[in-house]
C-alpha positions as a printed NumPy array, in Angstrom:
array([[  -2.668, -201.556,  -71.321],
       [  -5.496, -200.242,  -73.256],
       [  -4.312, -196.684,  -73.081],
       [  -1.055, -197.646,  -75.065],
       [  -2.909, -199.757,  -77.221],
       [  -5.628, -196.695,  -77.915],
       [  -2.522, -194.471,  -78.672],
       [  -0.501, -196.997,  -80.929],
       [  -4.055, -197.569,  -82.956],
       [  -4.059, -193.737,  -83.331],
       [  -0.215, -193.433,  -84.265],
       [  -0.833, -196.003,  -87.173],
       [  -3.593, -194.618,  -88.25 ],
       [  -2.013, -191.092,  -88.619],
       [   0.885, -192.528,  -90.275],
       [  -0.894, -194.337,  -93.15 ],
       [  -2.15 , -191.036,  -93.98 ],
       [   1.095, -189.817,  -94.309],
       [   3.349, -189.913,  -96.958],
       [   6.678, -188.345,  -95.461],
       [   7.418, -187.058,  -91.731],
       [   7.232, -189.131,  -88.249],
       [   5.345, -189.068,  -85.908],
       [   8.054, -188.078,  -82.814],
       [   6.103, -187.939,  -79.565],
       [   2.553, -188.406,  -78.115],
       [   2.836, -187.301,  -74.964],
       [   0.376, -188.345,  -72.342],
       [  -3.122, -188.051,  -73.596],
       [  -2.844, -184.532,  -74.255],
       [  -0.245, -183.38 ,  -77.432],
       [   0.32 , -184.99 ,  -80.822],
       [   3.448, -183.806,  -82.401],
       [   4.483, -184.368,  -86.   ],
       [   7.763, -184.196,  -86.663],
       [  11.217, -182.486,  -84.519],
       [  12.313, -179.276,  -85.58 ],
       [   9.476, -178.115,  -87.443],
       [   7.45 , -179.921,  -85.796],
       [   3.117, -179.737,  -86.124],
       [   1.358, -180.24 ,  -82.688],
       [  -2.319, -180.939,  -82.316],
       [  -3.447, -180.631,  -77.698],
       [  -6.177, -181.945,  -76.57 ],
       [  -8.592, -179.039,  -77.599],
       [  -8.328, -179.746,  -81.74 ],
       [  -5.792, -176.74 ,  -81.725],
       [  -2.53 , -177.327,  -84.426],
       [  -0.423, -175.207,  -84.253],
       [   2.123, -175.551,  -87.363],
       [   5.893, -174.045,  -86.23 ],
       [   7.637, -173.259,  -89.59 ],
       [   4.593, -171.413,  -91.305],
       [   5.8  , -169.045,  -93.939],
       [   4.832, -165.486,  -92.518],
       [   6.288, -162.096,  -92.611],
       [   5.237, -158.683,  -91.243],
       [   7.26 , -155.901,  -92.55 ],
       [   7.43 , -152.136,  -91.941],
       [   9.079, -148.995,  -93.578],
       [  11.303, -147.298,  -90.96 ],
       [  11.956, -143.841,  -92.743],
       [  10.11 , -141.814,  -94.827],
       [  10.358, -142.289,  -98.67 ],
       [   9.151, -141.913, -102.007],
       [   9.213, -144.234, -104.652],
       [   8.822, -144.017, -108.514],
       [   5.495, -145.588, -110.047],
       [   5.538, -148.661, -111.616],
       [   8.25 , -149.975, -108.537],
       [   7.932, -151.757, -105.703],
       [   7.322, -150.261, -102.152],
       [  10.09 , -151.794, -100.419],
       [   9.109, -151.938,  -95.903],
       [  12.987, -152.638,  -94.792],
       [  11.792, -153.548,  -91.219],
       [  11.552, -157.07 ,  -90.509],
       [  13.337, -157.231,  -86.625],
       [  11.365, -154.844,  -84.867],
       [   8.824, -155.37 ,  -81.787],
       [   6.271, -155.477,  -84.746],
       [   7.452, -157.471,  -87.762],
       [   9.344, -160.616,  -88.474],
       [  10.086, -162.419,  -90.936],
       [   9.799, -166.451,  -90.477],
       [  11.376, -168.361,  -93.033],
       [  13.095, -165.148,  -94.741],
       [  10.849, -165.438,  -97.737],
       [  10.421, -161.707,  -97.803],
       [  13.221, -160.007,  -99.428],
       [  13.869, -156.073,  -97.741],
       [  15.848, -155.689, -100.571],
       [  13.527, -155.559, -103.403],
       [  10.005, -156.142, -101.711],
       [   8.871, -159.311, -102.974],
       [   7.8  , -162.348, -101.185],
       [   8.934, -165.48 , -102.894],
       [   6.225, -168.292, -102.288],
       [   8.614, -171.01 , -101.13 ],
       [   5.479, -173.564, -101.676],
       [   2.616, -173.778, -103.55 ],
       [  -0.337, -172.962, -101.782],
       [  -3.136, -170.133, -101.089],
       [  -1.666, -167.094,  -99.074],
       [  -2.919, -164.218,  -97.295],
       [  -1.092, -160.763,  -97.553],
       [  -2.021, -157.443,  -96.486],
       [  -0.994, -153.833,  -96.511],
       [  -1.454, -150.719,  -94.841],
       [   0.18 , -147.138,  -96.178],
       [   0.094, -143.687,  -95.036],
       [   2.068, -140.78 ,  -96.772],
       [   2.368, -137.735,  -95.435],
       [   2.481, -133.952,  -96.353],
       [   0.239, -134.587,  -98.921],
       [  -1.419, -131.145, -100.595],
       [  -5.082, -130.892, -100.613],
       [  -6.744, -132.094, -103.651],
       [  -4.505, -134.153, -104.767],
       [  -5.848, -137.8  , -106.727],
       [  -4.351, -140.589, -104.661],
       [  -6.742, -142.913, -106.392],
       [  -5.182, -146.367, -107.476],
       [  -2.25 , -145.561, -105.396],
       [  -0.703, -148.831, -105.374],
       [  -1.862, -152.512, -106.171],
       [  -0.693, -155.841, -105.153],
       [   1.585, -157.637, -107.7  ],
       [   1.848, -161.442, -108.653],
       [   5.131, -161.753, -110.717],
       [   4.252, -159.367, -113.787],
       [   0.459, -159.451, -113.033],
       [  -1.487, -156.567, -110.667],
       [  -4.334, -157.845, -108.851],
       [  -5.915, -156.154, -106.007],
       [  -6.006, -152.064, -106.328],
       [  -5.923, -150.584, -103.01 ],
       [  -9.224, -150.118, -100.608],
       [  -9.485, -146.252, -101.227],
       [ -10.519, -143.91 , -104.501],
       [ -10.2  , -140.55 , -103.596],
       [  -8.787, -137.083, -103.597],
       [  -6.981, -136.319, -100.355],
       [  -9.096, -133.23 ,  -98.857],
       [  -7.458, -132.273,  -95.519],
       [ -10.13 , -132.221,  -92.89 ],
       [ -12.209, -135.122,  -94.933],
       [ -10.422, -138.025,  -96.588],
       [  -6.882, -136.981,  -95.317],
       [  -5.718, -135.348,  -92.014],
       [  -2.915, -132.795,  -91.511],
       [  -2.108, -133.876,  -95.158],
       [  -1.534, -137.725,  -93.968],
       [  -3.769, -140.211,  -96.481],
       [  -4.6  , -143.822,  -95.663],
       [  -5.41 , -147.044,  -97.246],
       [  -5.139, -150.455,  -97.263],
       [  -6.497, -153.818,  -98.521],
       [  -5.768, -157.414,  -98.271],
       [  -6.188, -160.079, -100.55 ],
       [  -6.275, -164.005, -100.665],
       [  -3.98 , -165.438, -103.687],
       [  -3.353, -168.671, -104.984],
       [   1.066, -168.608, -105.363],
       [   2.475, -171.468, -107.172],
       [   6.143, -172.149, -105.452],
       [   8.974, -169.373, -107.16 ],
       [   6.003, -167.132, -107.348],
       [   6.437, -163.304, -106.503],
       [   3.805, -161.57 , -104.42 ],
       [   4.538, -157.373, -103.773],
       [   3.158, -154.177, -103.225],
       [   3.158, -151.84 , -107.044],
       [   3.187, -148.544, -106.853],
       [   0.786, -146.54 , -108.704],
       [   1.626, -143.3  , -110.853],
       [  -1.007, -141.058, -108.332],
       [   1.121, -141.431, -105.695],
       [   4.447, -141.894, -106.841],
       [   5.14 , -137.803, -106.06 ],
       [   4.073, -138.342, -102.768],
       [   6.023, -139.203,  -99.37 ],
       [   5.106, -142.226,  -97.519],
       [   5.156, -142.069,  -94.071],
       [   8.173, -143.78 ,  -92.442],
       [   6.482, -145.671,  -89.411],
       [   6.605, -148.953,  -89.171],
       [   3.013, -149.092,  -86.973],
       [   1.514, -147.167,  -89.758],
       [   3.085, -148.553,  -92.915],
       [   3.613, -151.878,  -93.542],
       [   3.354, -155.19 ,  -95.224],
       [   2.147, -158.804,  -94.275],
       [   1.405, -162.37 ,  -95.627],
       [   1.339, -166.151,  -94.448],
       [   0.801, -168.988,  -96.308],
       [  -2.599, -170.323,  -95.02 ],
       [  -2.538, -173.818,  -96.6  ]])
């Protein structure tokens, strides 16, 4: 009938754009899907929704500190609030290892804690490509309990959009200004995140 035929027209057109993968199921006029296991699905609203997609969210479970010119290592990766698809993100050393090339998100949030009043927590950590720092974090300041910090806890963050090339490392440096410091062990509060966006 001319819905099958509609369908099949659509099928061969999708896979001579293709160069590997099959095209498993339409099903009904409603859901594309692209592959089995790892499959990619495209419903009737446009949405695709890609299973396998590199992605991690990782938090630091107890409090630490860390000597400058390290890596933060965030050793949570199976609570309610981090994952790790793909296990690309090491909780051993802190890196995520690009497992394709491609342009990836990341994003991190710290908070130490008990840190003295007027003390420069400015370029406190930076994001790392293999041997090269990009991406200083969000905040240059002194922490001044009452003003920048509170109850001697200091905050920042920052995210960044990178262009990894597949082996590539991707982590969070620490900075000599806060290497003294502790950061906060809470893995709401502290933690590390990326995905491969395409």
């Amino acid at each position: 009938n001319n819905h099958n035929s509609i369908r099949e027209y659509i099928r061969n057109f999708i896979m001579s754009k293709l160069e590997t993968n099959t095209i498993d199921t339409i099903s009904g006029s409603t859901t594309l899907t692209l592959g089995g296991t790892n499959a990619t699905t495209i419903n009737s609203d446009k949405i695709v929704t890609l299973s396998n997609v590199p992605a991690f969210s990782a938090g630091l479970s107890s409090s630490a500190t860390f000597s400058a010119n390290t890596f933060y290592i965030f050793d949570d990766v199976t609570s309610t609030a981090h994952f790790n698809q793909g296990n690309h993100y090491s909780t051993s050393t802190g890196l995520f290892t690009a497992p394709v090339a491609g342009i990836y998100k990341f994003y991190c949030n710290m908070i130490w804690e008990s840190v003295p009043t007027n003390t420069t927590m400015h370029d406190a950590w930076r994001f790392r490509k293999n041997s090269t720092s990009l991406h200083y974090d969000s905040r240059r300041a002194i922490s001044v309990n009452g003003s920048t910090a509170q109850n001697g806890y200091f905050t920042t963050h920052q995210s960044a959009i990178i262009k990894l090339a597949a082996s590539d490392t991707f982590g969070v440096y620490v900075g000599s200004n806060s290497a003294a410091q502790t950061v906060h062990g809470n893995t709401v509060f502290t933690y590390f995140q990326g995905y491969l966006i395409g």
